[in-house]
Structures are given as structure tokens and as C-alpha cells.
C-alpha positions, -999 to +999 in steps of 0.1 A: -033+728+396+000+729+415+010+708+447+009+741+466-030+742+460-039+715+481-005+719+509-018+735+540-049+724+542-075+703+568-101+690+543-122+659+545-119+628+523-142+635+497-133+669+497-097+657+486-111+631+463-134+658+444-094+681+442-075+652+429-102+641+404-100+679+387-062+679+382-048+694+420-021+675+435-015+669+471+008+686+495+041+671+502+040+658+536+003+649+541-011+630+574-050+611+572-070+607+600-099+584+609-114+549+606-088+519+600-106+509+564-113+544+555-075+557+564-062+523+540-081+530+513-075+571+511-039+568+514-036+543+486-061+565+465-033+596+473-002+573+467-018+567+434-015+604+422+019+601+428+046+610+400+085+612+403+092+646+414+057+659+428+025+653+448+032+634+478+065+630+496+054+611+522+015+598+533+016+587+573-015+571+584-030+581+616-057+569+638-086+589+652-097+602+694-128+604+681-131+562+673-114+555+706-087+541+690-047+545+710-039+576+696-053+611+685-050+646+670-049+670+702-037+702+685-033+717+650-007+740+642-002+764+617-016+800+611-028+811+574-006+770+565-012+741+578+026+734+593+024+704+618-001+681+640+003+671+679-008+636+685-009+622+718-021+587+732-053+585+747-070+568+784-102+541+780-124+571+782-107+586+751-091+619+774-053+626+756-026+612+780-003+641+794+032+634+784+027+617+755+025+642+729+045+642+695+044+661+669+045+658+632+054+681+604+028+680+575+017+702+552-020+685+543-045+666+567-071+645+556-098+637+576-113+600+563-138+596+594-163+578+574-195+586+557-230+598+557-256+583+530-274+617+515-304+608+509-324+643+500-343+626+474-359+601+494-370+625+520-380+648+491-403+615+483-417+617+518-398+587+530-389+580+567-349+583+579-336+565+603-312+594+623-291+566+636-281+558+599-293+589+579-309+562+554-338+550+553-363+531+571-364+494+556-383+461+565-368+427+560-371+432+527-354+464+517-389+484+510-394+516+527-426+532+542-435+539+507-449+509+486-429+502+460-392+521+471-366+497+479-334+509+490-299+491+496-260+496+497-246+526+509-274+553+508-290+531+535-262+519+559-229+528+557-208+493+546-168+481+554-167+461+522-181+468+488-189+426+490-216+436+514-232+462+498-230+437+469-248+409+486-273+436+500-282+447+466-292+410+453-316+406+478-332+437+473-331+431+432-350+396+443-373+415+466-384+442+440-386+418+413-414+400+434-429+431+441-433+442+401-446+406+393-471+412+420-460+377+437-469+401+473-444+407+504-453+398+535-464+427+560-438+431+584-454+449+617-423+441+643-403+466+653-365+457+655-356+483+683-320+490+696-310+474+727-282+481+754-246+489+729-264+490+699-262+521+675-284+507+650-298+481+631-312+468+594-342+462+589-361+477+615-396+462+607-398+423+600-429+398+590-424+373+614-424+350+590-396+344+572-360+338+577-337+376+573-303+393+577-300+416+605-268+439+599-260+462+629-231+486+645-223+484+683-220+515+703-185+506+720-158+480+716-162+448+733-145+417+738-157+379+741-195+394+744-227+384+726-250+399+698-285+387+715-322+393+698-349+388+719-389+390+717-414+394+745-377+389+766-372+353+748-338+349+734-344+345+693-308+345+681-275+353+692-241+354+676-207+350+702-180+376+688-147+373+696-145+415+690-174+440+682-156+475+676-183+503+660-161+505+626-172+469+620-206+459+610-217+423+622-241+405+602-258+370+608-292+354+600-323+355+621-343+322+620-382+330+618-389+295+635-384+310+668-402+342+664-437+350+677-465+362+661-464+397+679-442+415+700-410+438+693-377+424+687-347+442+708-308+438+696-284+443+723-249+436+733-242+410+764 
């Protein structure tokens, strides 16, 4: 497929991925939108289908309105072609700035905005999704609703680094291994609920009893704030951040020595 295949087009990452992978080439001037990690790695993934003489002219990365970051898309031009993009900087409550609109000439956008896990088989399997992260539901130990069903790494949460889901999927390897040699889990009956600025959290069940890793996004970005669990309104844990943006994930261990017998456990942002 020829360079003038993909040029003039809006299409999301994976849609461009799937195009490159079957021989098209990217536009000539092509601009990609969205999350800081996500626009890095796509436009080294395009600059790699480079060759002398085709493909890509020039890849500008841009950042997103939609991630509150200092600059968005406002208008797209073009009629049957994608010809050009007006970006303009944007207030604290993410409204486009009059006046400070530019635009830029391009002839393919990419829109790398992040992902969602797809998960069809599980709920073909009857197993409960979490609509914060589209995965599943998982106690401390990576087990769903369903006895036996263990799920980890991207098709449950989103990650920022493939180190993570790398970690993630250890745990749940150890977890399942003591689940076929019938060594029992611990029933986990507490709730791990979303509290003020959190969008969501893993797990969302634990035992009580032992000792987990609580991975979670925040709803907004914050500065010099606190990541506080609390049970029966008893602070459990905390962690001080420095900067909590909702691209980030923040992970830290909960100790079980603090945590009561019943009552729900409630994340939140102070």
C-alpha cells in the first residue's frame, strides 16, 4: 500500500498499528494526539517505518484537551483530506484559550489516547467488570468472582510500563499455583471502594489478612497531596506524592497489621 493510503486520515492508534503491520505507509506530515507515554511510544513505532524517500516526513507530538494537559485539538480541517489541525492552549477547567490558536499543516492524525482491556470472553464466562477499568473484578489475589479465574496485566487495568504488568503477572502465577495445589486462598469479604479523586482501584475485595498491592488512578492532577486508605474511618495506609496526574498509576503496599476484621476499605485523595 502507498503513503497516500494512510495521508488524510483521523484514525486511532491501533487502528494505525493494524495499517502499518499489513504493508500501508504513513502520510507525510502526520500529527499524534494523547497521553504523554502513549504519544512517545506511537511516534517511535511510526519513525520506525521510515525509509529514505517515503512514509513520514515529519511526526510532531501533540498533547491532548481531553487529559487536561496545556494544549489541545480545537478544530479539524479538511473536507474529503485531512489538510491541517488548530490547536489552542487551554484554562484549569480544560476550555480552549481565545487567542491562542495555531495551526498546523498535516496530512494524518493519530489519536493515541490510551486503551481499553476487551475482555468479551470473560464476561462471555459470566465474570463481573469493573466499568471503571472494563476488567475484571479481582481480590488481593488476582482471582475473579469465578473460582479458579485469575486475571492480570493489561486485560485487567490499563499499565504505564510493561515492568508492572510484569510484576503483576508473578503474583498472580504464585497465586494460581496455590490455588491448583490446593494450598487454599484466603476469603477476601472487604470491599476496597473508591474514595474522594479516585477513579479506581486493584483489588477491590481483600482478606484482611495478609499484606497486598493496591494499584490505583486519581481522578485529577494534584500536587503535594496524599494517597489515604482508611477502614471504619481509621487511617490504614497512606503514601505522600509529590504529583498524582490520572496517566500515572500509583502503587504501594498495604500492611494487614492495621486492618480490622470487618468493615470496608475507602481510597481517596487528601
Amino acid at each position: 500500500m502507498c503513503a497516500d493510503f494512510f495521508a488524510g486520515m483521523v484514525i486511532g492508534e491501533p487502528g494505525a498499528e493494524r495499517l502499518l503491520c499489513v504493508g500501508a505507509e504513513p502520510g507525510g506530515k502526520g500529527r499524534v494526539c494523547g497521553q504523554p507515554v502513549h504519544r512517545l511510544v506511537q511516534s517511535r513505532f511510526l519513525l520506525g517505518h521510515h525509509k529514505a524517500g517515503d512514509a513520514i516526513g515529519e511526526i510532531v507530538v501533540c498533547q491532548a484537551l481531553c487529559l487536561g494537559h496545556d494544549d489541545g485539538y480545537t478544530e479539524i480541517h479538511g473536507r474529503d483530506r485531512l489538510t491541517g489541525v488548530t490547536i489552542s492552549e487551554v484554562d484549569a477547567n480544560r476550555r480552549p484559550i481565545p487567542g491562542t490558536e495555531k495551526e498546523y499543516k498535516c496530512d494524518t492524525l493519530i489519536l493515541s489516547v490510551g486503551l481499553i482491556p476487551e475482555n468479551k470472553l470473560l464476561e462471555d464466562a459470566g465474570i463481573a467488570i469493573d466499568p471503571h477499568t472494563n476488567g475484571a473484578f479481582v481480590d488481593e489475589n488476582l482471582q475473579t468472582n469465578v473460582p479458579g479465574v485469575f486475571s492480570a496485566g493489561n486485560v485487567l487495568h490499563v499499565h504505564d510500563l510493561v515492568d508492572f504488568v510484569s510484576m503483576e503477572s508473578e503474583a498472580l502465577a504464585r497465586h494460581a499455583a496455590a490455588y491448583v495445589e490446593g494450598k487454599g486462598i484466603d476469603p477476601c469479604t472487604l470491599d476496597v471502594k473508591c474514595g474522594e479523586g479516585v477513579g479506581h482501584t486493584i483489588p477491590q475485595k481483600v482478606s484482611g489478612k495478609n499484606d497486598f498491592s493496591l494499584s490505583l488512578r486519581v481522578r485529577n492532577h494534584y500536587r503535594d497531596c496524599r494517597i489515604v486508605v482508611r477502614q471504619n474511618g481509621v487511617e490504614v495506609a497512606a503514601k505522600k506524592m509529590k504529583k498524582a496526574i490520572p496517566a500515572e498509576m500509583i502503587q504501594f503496599k498495604v500492611s494487614a497489621a492495621k486492618l480490622q476484621e470487618t468493615g470496608a476499605l475507602e481510597v481517596s485523595v487528601e
